[in-house]
C-alpha positions, 0 to 999 in steps of 0.5 A: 836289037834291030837296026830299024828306029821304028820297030820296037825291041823284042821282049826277051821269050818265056819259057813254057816249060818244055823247052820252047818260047812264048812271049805271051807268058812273058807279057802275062807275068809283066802285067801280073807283076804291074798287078802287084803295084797296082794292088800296094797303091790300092791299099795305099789309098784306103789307108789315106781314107782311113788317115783323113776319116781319123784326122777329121775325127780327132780335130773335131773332138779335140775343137768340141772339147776345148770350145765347151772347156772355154765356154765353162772357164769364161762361166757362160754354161754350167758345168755340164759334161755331156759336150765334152765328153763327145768331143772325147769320145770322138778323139777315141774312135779317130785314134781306135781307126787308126790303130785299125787302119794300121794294122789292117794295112800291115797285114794285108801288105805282108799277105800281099808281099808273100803271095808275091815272094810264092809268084816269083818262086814259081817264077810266074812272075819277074819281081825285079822291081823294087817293093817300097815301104809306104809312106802313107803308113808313116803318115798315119803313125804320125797321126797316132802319135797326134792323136794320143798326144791331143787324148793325154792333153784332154785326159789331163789337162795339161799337155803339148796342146795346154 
């Protein structure tokens, strides 16, 4: 530490592997442990795409479906099936995304939590900081649970939305 408020401190020094020091290295593997991070909240985000993608999906099956339900009860349209079979088809490609989109997200961060683990073996990087579990990912298991519990609603017209 210097004496010196202006200075900034020292980074500790990296060893190159032959005995000497290089702050280099040292920047080197703290900008590739940021990478990492930077990598997690990237697959973050593409899962809240998927996540909005899915949720716009399944609420408007679910809105087309109930909508032409109401209209055939009220006996305003004939019993065509056709609308509502749309708005069903879309409540299963929303909630087939977001299984996709889970599963995509889980193995790319396991992928990406191994070849960080390999990075820190080698020591070519710190990965001091810690790696948290994704809270887009809980999200999106909640938007499962939703969407499964809106197909059940349709499938057999009764339900937690009946």
């Amino acid at each position: 530490m210097t004496d010196d408020p202006d200075k900034p401190a020292a980074l500790p020094a990296a060893s190159r592997g032959d005995g000497t020091t290089d702050s280099s290295v040292e920047l080197s593997s703290r900008r590739t442990g940021m990478s990492f991070q930077r990598t997690r909240m990237s697959a973050d985000r593409t899962l809240m795409s998927v996540i909005r993608t899915s949720l716009s999906l399944i609420s408007f099956g679910f809105t087309i479906y109930q909508f032409f339900e109401h209209l055939q009860e009220t006996k305003i349209i004939g019993g065509s099936r056709a609308p509502r079979n749309f708005g069903v088809a879309l409540i299963y490609l929303g909630v087939g995304m977001v299984i996709v989109g889970i599963i995509f997200h889980l193995q790319f961060m396991a992928g990406l939590r191994h070849l960080r683990e390999d990075l820190k073996r080698e020591g070519l990087i710190h990965g001091e900081s810690h790696f948290p579990g994704s809270f887009t990912l809980v999200v999106a298991v909640l938007l499962l649970v939703l969407g499964v519990a809106a197909l059940i609603n349709v499938k057999s017209h009764s339900g937690p939305f009946g």
